[in-house]
The first five atom37 places (N, CA, C, CB, O) and aatype in JSON, in Angstrom:
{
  "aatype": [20, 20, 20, 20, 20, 20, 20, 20, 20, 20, 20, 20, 20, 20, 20, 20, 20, 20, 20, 20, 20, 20, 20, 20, 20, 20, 20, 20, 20, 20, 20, 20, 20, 20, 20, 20, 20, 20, 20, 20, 20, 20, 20, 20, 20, 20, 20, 20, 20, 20, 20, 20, 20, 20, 20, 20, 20, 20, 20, 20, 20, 20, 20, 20, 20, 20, 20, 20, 20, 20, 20, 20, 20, 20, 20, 20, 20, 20, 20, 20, 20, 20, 20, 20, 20, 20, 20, 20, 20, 20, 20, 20, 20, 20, 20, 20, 20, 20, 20, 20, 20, 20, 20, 20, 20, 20, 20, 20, 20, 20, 20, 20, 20, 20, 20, 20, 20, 20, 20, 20, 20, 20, 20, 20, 20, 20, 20, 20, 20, 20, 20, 20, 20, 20, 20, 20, 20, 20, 20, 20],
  "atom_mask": [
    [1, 1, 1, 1, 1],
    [1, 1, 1, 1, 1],
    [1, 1, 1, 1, 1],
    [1, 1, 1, 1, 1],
    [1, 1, 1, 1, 1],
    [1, 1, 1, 1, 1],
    [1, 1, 1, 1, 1],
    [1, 1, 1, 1, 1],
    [1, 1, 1, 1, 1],
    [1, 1, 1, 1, 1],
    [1, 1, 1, 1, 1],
    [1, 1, 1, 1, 1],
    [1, 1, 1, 1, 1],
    [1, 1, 1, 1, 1],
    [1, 1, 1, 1, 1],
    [1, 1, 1, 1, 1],
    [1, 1, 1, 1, 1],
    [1, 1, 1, 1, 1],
    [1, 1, 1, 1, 1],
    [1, 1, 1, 1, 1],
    [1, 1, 1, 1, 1],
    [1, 1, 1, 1, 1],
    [1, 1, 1, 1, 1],
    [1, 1, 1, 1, 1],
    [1, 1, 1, 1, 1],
    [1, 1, 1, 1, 1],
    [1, 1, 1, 1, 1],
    [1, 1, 1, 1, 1],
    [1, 1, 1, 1, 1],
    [1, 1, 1, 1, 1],
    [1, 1, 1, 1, 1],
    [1, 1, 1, 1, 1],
    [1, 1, 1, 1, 1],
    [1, 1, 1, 1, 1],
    [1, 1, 1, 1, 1],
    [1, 1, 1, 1, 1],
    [1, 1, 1, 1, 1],
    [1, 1, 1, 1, 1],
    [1, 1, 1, 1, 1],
    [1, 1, 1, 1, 1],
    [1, 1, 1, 1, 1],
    [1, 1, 1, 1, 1],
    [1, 1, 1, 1, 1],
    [1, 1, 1, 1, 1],
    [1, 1, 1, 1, 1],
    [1, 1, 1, 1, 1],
    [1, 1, 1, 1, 1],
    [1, 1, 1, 1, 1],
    [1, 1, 1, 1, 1],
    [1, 1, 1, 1, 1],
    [1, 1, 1, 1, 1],
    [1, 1, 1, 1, 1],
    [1, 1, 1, 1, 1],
    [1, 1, 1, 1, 1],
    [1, 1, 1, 1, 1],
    [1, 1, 1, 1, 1],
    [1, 1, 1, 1, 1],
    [1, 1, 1, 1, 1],
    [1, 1, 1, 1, 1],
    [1, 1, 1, 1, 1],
    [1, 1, 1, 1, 1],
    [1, 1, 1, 1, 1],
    [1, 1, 1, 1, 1],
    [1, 1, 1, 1, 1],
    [1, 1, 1, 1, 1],
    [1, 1, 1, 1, 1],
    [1, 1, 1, 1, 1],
    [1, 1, 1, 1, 1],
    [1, 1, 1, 1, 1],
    [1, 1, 1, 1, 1],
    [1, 1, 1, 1, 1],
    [1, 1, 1, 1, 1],
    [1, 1, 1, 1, 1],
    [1, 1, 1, 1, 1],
    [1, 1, 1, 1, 1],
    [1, 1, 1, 1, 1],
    [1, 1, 1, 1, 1],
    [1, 1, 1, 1, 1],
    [1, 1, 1, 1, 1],
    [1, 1, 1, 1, 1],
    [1, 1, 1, 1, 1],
    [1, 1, 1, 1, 1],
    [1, 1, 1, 1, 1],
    [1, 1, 1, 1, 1],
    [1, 1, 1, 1, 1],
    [1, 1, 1, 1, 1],
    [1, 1, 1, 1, 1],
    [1, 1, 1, 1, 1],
    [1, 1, 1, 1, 1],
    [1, 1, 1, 1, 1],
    [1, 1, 1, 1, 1],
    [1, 1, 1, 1, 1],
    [1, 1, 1, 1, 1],
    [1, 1, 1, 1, 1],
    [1, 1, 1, 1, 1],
    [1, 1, 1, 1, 1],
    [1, 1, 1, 1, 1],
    [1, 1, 1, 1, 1],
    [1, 1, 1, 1, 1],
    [1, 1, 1, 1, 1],
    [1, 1, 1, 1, 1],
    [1, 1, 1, 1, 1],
    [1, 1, 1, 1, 1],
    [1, 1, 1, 1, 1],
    [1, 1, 1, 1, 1],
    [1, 1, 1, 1, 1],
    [1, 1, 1, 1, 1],
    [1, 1, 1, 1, 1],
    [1, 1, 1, 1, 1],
    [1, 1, 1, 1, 1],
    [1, 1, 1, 1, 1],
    [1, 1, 1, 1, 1],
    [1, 1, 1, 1, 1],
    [1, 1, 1, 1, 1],
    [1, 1, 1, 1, 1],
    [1, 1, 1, 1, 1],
    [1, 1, 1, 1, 1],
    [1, 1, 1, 1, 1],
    [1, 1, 1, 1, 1],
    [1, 1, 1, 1, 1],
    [1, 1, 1, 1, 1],
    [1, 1, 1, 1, 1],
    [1, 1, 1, 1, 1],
    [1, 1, 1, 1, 1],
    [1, 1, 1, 1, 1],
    [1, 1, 1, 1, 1],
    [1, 1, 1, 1, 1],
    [1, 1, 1, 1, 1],
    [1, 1, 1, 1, 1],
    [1, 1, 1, 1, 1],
    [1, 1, 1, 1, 1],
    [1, 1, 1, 1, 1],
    [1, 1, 1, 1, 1],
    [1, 1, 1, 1, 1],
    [1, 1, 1, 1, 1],
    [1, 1, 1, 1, 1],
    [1, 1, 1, 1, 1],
    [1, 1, 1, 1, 1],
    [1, 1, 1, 1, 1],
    [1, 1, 1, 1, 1]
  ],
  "atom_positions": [
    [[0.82, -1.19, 0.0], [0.0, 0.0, 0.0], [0.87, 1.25, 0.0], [-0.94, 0.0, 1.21], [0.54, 2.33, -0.5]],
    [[1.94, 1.01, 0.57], [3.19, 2.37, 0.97], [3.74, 2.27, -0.42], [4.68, 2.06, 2.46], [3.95, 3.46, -0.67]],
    [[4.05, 1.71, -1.29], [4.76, 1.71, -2.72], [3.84, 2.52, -3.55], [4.98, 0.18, -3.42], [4.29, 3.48, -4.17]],
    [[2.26, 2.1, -3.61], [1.21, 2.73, -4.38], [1.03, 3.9, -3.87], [0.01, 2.05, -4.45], [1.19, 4.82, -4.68]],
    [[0.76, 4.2, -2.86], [1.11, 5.82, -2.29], [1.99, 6.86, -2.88], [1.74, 5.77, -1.03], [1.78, 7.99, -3.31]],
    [[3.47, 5.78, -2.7], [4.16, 6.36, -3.11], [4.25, 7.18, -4.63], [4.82, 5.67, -2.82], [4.33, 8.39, -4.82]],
    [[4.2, 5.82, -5.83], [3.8, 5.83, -7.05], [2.9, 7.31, -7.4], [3.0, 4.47, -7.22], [3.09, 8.16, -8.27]],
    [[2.07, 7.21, -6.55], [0.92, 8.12, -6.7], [1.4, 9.68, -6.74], [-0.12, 7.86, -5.46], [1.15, 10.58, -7.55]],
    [[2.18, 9.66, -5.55], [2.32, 10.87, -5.24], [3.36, 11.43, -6.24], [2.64, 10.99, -3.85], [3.33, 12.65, -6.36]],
    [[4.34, 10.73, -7.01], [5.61, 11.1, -8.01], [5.03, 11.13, -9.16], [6.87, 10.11, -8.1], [5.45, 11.86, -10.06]],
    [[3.94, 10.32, -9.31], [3.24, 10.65, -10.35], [2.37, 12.18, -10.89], [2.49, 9.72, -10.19], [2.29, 12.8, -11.95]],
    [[1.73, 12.36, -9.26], [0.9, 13.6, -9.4], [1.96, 14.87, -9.54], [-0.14, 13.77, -8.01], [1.69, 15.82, -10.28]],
    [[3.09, 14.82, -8.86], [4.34, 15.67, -9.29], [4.65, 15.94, -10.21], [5.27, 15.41, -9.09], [4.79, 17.08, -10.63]],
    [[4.87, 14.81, -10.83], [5.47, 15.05, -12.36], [4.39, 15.48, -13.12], [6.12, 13.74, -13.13], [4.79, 15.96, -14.18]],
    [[2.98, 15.5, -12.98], [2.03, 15.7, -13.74], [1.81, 17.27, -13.74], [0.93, 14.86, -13.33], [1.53, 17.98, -14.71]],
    [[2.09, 17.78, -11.82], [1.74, 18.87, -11.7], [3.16, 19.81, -12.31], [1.23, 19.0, -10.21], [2.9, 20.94, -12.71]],
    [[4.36, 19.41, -12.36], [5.35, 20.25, -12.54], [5.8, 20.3, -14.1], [6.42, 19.85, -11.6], [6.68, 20.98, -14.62]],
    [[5.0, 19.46, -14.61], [5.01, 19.52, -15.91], [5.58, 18.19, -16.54], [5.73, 20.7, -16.29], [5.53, 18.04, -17.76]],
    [[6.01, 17.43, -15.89], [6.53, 16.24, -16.38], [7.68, 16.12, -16.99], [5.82, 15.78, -17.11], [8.53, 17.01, -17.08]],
    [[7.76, 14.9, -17.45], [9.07, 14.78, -18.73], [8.76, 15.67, -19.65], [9.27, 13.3, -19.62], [7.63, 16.02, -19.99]],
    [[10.19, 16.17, -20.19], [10.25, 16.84, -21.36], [10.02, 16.07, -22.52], [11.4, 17.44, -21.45], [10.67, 15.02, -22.53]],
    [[9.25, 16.28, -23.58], [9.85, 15.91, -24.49], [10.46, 16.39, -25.91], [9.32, 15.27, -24.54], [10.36, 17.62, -25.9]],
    [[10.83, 16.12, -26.69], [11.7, 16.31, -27.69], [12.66, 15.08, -28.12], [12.44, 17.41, -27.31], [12.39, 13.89, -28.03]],
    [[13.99, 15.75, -28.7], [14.98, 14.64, -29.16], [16.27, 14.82, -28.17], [15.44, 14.83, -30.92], [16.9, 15.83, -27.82]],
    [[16.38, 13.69, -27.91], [17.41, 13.81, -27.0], [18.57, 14.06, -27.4], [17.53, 12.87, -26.34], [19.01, 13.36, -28.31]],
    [[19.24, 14.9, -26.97], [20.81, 14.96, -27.72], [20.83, 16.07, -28.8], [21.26, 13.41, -28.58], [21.87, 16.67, -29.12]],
    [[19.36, 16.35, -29.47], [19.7, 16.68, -30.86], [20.33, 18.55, -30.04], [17.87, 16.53, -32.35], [20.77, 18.79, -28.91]],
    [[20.02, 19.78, -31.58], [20.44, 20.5, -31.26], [19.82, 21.36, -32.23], [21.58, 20.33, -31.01], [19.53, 20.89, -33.33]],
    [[19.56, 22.7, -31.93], [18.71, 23.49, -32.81], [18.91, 24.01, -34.27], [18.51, 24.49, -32.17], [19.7, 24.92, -34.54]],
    [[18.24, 23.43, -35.07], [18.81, 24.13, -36.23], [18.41, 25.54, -36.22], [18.39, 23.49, -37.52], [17.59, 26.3, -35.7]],
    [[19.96, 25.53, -37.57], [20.16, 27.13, -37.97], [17.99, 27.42, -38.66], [22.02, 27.3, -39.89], [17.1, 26.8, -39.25]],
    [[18.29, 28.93, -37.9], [16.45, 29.18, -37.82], [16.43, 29.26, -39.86], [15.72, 31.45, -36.59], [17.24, 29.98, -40.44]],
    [[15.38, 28.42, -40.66], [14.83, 28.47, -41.68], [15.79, 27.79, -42.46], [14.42, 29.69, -42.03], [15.44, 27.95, -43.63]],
    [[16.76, 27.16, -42.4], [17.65, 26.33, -42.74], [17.31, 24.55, -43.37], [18.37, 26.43, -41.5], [18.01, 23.65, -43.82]],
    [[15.85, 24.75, -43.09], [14.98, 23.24, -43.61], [13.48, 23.74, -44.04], [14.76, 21.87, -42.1], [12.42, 23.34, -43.56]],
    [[13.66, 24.62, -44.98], [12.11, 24.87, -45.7], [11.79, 24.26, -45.97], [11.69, 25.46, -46.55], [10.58, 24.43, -45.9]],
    [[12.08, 23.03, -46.54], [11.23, 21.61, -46.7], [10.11, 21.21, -45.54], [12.34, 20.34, -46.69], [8.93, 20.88, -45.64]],
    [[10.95, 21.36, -44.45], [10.69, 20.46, -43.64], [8.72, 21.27, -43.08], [12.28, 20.37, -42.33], [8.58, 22.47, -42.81]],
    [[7.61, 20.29, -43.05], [6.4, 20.71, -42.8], [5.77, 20.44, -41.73], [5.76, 20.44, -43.58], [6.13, 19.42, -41.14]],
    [[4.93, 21.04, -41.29], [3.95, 21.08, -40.5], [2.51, 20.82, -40.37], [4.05, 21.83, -40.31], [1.69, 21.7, -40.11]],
    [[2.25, 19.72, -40.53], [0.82, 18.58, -40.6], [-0.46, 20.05, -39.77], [1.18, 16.39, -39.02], [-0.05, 20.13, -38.62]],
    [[-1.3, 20.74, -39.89], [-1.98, 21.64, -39.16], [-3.29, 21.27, -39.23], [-1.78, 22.93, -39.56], [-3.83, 21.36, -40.33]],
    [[-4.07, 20.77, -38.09], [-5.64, 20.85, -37.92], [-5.9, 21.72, -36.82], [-6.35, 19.45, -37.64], [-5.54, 21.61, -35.65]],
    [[-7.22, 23.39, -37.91], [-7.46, 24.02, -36.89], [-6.16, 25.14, -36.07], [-7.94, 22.89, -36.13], [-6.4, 25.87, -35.11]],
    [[-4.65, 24.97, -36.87], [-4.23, 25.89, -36.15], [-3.16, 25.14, -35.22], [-5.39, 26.6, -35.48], [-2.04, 25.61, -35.0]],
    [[-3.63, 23.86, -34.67], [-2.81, 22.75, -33.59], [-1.7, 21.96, -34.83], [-4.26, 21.24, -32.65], [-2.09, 21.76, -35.98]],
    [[-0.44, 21.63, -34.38], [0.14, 20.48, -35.0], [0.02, 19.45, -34.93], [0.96, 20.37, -34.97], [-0.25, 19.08, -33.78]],
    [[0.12, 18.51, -35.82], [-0.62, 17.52, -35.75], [0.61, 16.06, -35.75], [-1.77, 17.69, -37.05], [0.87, 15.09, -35.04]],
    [[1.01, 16.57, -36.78], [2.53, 15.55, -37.47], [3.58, 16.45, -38.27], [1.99, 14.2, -38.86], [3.32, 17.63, -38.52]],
    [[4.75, 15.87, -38.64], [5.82, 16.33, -39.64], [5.14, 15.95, -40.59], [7.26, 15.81, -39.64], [4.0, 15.49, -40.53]],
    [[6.09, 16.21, -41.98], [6.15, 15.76, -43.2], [7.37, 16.71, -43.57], [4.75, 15.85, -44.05], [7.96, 17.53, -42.86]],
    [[7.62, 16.31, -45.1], [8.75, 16.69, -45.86], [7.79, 16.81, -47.26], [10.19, 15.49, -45.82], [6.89, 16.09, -47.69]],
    [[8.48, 18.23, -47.81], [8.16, 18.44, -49.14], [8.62, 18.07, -50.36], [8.15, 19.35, -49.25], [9.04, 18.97, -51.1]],
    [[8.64, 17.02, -50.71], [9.02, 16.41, -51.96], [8.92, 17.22, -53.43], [8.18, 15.24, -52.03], [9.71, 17.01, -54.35]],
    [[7.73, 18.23, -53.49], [8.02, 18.56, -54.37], [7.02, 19.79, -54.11], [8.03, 17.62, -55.42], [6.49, 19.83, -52.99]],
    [[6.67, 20.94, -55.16], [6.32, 21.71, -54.73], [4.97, 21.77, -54.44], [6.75, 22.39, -55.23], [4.59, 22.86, -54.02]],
    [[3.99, 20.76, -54.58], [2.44, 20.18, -54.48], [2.74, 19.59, -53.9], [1.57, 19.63, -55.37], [1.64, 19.55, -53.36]],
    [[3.58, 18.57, -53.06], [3.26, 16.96, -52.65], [4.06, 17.02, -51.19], [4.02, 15.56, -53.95], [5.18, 17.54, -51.16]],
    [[3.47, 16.49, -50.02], [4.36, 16.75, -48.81], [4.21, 15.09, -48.35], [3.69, 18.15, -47.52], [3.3, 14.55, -47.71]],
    [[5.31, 14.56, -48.86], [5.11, 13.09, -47.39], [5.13, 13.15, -46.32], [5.95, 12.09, -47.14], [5.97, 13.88, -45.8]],
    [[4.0, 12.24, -45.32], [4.09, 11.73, -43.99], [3.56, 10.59, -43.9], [3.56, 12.47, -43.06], [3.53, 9.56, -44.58]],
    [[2.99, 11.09, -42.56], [2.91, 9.18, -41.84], [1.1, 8.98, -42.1], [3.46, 8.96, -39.29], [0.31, 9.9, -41.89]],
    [[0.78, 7.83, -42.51], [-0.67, 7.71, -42.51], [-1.22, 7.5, -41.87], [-1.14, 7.21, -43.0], [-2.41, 7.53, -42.2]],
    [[-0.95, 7.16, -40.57], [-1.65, 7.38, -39.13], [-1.57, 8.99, -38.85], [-0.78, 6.45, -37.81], [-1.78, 9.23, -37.66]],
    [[-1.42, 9.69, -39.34], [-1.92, 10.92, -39.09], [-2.97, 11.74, -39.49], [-1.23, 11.44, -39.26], [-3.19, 12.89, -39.12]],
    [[-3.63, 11.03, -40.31], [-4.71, 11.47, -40.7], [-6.28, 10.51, -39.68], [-4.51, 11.23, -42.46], [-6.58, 9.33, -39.58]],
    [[-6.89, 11.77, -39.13], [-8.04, 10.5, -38.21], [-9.35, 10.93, -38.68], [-8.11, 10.58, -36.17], [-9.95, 12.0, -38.83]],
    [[-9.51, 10.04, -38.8], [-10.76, 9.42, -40.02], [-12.08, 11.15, -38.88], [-11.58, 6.36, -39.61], [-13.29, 11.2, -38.68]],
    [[-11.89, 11.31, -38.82], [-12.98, 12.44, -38.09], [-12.73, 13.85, -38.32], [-12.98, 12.35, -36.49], [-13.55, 14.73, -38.09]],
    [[-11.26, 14.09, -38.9], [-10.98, 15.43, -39.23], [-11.31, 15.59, -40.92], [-9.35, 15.77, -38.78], [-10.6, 15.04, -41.76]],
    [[-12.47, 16.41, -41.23], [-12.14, 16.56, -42.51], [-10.96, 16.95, -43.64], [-12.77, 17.08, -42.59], [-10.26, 17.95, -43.45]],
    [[-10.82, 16.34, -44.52], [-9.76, 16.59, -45.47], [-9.48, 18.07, -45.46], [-10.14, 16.1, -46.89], [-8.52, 18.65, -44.95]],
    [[-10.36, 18.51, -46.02], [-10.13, 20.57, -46.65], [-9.3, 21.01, -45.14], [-12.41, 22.03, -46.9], [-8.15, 21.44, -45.09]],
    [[-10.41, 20.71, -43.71], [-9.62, 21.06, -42.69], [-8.13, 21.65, -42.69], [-9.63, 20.04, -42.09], [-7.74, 22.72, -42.21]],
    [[-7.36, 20.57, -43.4], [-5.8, 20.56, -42.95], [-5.33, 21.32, -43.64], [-4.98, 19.39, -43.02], [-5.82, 21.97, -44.56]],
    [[-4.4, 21.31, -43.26], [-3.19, 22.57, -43.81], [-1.98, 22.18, -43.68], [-3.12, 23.99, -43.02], [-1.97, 21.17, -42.97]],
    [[-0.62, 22.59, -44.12], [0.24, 22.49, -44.65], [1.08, 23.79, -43.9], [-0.08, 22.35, -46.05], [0.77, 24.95, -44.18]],
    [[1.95, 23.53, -43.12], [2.65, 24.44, -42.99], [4.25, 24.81, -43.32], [2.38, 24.5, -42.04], [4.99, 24.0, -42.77]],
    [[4.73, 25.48, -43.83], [5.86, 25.25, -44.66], [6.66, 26.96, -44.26], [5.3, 24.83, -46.59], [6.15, 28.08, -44.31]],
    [[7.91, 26.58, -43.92], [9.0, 28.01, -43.36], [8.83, 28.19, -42.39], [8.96, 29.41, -43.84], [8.88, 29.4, -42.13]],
    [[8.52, 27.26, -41.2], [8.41, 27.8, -39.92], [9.64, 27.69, -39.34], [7.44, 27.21, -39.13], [10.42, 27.29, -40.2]],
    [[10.17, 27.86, -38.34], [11.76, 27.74, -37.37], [11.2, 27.48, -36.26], [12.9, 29.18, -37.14], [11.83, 26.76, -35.48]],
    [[9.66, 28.04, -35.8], [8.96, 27.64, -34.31], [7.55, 27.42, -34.61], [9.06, 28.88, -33.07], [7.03, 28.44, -35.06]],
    [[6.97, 26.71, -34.55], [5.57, 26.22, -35.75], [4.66, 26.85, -34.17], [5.27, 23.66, -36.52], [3.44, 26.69, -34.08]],
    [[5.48, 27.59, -32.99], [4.09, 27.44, -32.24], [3.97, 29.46, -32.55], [4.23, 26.56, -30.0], [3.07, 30.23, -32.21]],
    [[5.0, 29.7, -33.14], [5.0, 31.39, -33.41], [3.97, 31.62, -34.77], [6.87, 32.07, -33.85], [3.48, 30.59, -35.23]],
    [[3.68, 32.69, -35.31], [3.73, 33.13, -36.43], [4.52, 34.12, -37.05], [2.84, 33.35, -36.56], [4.48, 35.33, -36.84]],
    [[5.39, 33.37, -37.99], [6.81, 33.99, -38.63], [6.43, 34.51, -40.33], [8.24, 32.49, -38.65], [5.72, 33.78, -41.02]],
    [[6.84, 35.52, -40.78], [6.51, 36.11, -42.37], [6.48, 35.03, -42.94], [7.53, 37.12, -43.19], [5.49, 34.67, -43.57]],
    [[7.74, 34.19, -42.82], [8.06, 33.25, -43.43], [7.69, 32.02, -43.64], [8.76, 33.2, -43.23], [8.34, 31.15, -44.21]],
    [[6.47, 31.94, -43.13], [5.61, 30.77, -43.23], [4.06, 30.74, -44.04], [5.4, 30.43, -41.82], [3.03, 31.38, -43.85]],
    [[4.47, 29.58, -45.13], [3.63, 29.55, -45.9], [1.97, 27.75, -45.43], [4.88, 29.53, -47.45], [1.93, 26.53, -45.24]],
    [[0.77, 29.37, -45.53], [0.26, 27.95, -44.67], [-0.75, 27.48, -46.54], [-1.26, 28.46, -42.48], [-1.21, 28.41, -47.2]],
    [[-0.85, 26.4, -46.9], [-1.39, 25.92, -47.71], [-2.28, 24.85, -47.53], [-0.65, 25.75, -48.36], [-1.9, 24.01, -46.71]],
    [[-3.29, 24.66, -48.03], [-4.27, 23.82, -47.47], [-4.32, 22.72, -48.67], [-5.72, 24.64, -47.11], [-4.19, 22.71, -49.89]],
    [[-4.6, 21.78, -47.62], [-4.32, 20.22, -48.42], [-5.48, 20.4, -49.57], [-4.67, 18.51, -47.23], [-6.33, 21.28, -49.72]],
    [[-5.27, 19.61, -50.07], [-6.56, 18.9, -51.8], [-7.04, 17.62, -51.4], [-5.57, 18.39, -53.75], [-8.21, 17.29, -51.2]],
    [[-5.68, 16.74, -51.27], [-6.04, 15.14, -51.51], [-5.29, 14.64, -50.54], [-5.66, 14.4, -52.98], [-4.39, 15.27, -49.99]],
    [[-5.73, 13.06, -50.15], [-4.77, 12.69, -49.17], [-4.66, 11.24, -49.85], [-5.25, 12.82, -47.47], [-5.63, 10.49, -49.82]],
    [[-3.66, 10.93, -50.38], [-3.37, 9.53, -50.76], [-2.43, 8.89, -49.95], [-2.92, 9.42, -52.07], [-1.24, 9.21, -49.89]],
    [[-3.13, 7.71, -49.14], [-2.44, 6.88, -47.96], [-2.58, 5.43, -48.71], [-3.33, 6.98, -46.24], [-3.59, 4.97, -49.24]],
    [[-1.2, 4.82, -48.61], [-0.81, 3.54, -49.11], [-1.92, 2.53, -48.87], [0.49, 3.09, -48.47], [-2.27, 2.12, -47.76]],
    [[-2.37, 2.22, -49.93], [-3.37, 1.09, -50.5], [-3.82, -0.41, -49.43], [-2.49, 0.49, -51.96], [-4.76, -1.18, -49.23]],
    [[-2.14, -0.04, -48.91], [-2.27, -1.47, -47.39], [-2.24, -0.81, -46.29], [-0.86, -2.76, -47.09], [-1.86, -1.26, -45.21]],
    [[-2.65, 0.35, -46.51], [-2.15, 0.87, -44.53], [-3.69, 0.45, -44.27], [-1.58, 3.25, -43.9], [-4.57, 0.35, -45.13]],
    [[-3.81, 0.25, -43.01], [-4.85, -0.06, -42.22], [-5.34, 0.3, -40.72], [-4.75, -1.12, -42.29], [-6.38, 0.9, -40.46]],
    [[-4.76, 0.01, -40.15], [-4.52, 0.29, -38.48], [-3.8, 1.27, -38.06], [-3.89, -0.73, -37.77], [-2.63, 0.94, -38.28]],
    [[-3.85, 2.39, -37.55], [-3.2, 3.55, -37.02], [-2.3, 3.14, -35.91], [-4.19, 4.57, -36.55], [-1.42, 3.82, -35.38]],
    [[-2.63, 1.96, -35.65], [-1.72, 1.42, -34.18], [-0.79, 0.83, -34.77], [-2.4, 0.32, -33.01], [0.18, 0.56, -34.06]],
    [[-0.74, 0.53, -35.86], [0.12, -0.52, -36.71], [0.84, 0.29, -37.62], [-0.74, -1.64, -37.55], [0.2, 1.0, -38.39]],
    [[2.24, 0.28, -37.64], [2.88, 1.25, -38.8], [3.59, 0.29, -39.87], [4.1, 2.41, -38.12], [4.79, 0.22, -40.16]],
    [[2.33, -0.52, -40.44], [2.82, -1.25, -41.39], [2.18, -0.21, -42.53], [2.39, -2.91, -41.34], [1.16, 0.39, -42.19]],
    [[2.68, 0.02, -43.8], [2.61, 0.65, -44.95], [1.99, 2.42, -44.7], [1.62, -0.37, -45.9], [1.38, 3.21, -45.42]],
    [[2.52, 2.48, -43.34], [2.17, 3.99, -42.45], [2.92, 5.46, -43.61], [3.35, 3.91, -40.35], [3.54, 6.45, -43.21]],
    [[2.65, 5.2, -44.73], [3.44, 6.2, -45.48], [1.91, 6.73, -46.32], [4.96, 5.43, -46.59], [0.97, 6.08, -46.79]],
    [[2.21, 8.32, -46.22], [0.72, 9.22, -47.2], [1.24, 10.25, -47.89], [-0.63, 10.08, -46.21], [2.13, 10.87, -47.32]],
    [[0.94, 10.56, -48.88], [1.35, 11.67, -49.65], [0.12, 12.92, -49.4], [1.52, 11.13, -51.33], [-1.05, 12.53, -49.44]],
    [[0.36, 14.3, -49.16], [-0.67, 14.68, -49.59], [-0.43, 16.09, -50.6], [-1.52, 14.78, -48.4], [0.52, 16.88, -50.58]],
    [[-1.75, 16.1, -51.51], [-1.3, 16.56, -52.5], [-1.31, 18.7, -51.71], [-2.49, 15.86, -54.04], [-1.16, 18.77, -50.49]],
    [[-1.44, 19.77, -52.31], [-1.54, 20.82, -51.76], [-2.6, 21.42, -52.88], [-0.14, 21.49, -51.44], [-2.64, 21.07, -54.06]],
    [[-3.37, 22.34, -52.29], [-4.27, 23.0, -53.37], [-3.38, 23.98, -54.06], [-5.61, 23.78, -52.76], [-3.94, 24.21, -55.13]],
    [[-2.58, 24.47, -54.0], [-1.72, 25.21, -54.46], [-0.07, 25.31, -54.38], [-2.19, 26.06, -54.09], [0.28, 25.49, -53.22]],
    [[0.85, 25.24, -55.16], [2.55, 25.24, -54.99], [3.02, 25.61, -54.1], [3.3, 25.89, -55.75], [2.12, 26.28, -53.59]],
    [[3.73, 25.65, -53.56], [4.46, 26.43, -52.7], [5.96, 26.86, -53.12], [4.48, 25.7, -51.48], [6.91, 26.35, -53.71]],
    [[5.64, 28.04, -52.52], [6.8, 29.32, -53.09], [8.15, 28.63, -52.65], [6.63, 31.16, -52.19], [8.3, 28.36, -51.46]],
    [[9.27, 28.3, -53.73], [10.38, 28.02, -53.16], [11.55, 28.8, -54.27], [10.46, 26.34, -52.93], [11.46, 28.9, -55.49]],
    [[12.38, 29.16, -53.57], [13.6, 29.05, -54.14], [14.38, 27.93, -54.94], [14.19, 29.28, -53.29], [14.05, 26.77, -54.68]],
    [[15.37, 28.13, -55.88], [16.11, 26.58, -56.59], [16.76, 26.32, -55.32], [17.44, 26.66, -58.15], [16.37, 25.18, -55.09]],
    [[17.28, 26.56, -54.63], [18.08, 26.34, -53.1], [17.44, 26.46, -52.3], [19.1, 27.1, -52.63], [17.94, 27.37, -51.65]],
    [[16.23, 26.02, -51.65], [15.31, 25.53, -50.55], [15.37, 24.15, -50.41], [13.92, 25.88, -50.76], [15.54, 23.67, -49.29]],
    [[15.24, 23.31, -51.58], [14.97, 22.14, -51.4], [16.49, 21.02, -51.22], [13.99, 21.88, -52.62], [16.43, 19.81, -51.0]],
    [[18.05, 22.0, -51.41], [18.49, 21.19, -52.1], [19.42, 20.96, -50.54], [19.06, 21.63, -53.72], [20.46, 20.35, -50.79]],
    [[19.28, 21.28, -49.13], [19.63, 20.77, -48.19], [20.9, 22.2, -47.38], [20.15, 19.16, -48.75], [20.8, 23.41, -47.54]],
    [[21.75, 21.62, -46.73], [22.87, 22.39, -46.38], [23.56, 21.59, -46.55], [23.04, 23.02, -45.26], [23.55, 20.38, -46.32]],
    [[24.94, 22.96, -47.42], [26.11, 21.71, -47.77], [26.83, 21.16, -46.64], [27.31, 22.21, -48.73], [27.38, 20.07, -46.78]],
    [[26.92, 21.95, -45.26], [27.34, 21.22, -44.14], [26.99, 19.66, -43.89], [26.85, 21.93, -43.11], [27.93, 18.87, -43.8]],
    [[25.8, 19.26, -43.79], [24.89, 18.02, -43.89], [25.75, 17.2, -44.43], [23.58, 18.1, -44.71], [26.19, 17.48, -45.54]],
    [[26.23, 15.79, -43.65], [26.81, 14.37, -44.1], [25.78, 13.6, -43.72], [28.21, 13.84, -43.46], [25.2, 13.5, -42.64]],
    [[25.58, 12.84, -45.21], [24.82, 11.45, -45.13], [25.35, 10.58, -44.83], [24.3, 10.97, -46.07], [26.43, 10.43, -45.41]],
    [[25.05, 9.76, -44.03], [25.9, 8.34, -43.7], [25.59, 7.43, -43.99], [26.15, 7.94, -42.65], [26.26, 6.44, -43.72]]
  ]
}
């Protein structure tokens, strides 16, 4: 009974003091606007998921991110942010068209064939050097 007490009470702590952090452990901040590719899944304004812009219509992510209760038009696309919880000039918000999720995905709990494209109602503004990375960047 003294262990569950205990439990209880480190629990309600961490709940009340805010808890674990999360994020990536280790990582480190990128240079601010240095990954215009890199997107922002938006329902309503809230983030939802990443994605990456493949091309200037098409952003991949994960297909468990889409829940069958949010309408399509809903979403949005957020693209040039450095802090997705600010609003920066530099962010272009574009609203989805289509959502094409792999033919076998099925289960949101399950990240078997968990890959979706979605298309954008409109391009997004890029530079020839937005998409093409930092030459610092080693692939391994």
């Amino acid at each position: 009974m003294m262990h569950l007490l205990l439990c209880l009470l480190v629990l309600s702590h961490l709940q009340l003091s805010g808890g674990v952090q999360s994020g990536i452990f280790g990582g480190r901040m990128a240079k601010p606007h240095s990954r215009p590719y890199m997107a922002s899944l938006q329902y309503l304004g809230d983030h939802v998921c990443g994605g990456v812009l493949i091309r200037e219509d098409y952003v991949l992510t994960a297909a468990h991110c889409l829940n069958r209760s949010i309408p399509d038009r809903a979403m949005e696309v957020v693209l040039g942010a450095h802090d997705i919880n600010s609003k920066e000039s530099s962010q272009q918000r574009i609203q989805v068209k289509k959502f094409h999720k792999h033919p076998q995905f099925r289960d949101p709990n399950q990240y078997d064939y968990d890959i979706m494209l979605l298309k954008s109602a409109h391009q997004a503004s890029l530079l020839s050097s937005d998409v093409s990375g930092d030459p610092d960047d080693k692939i391994l």
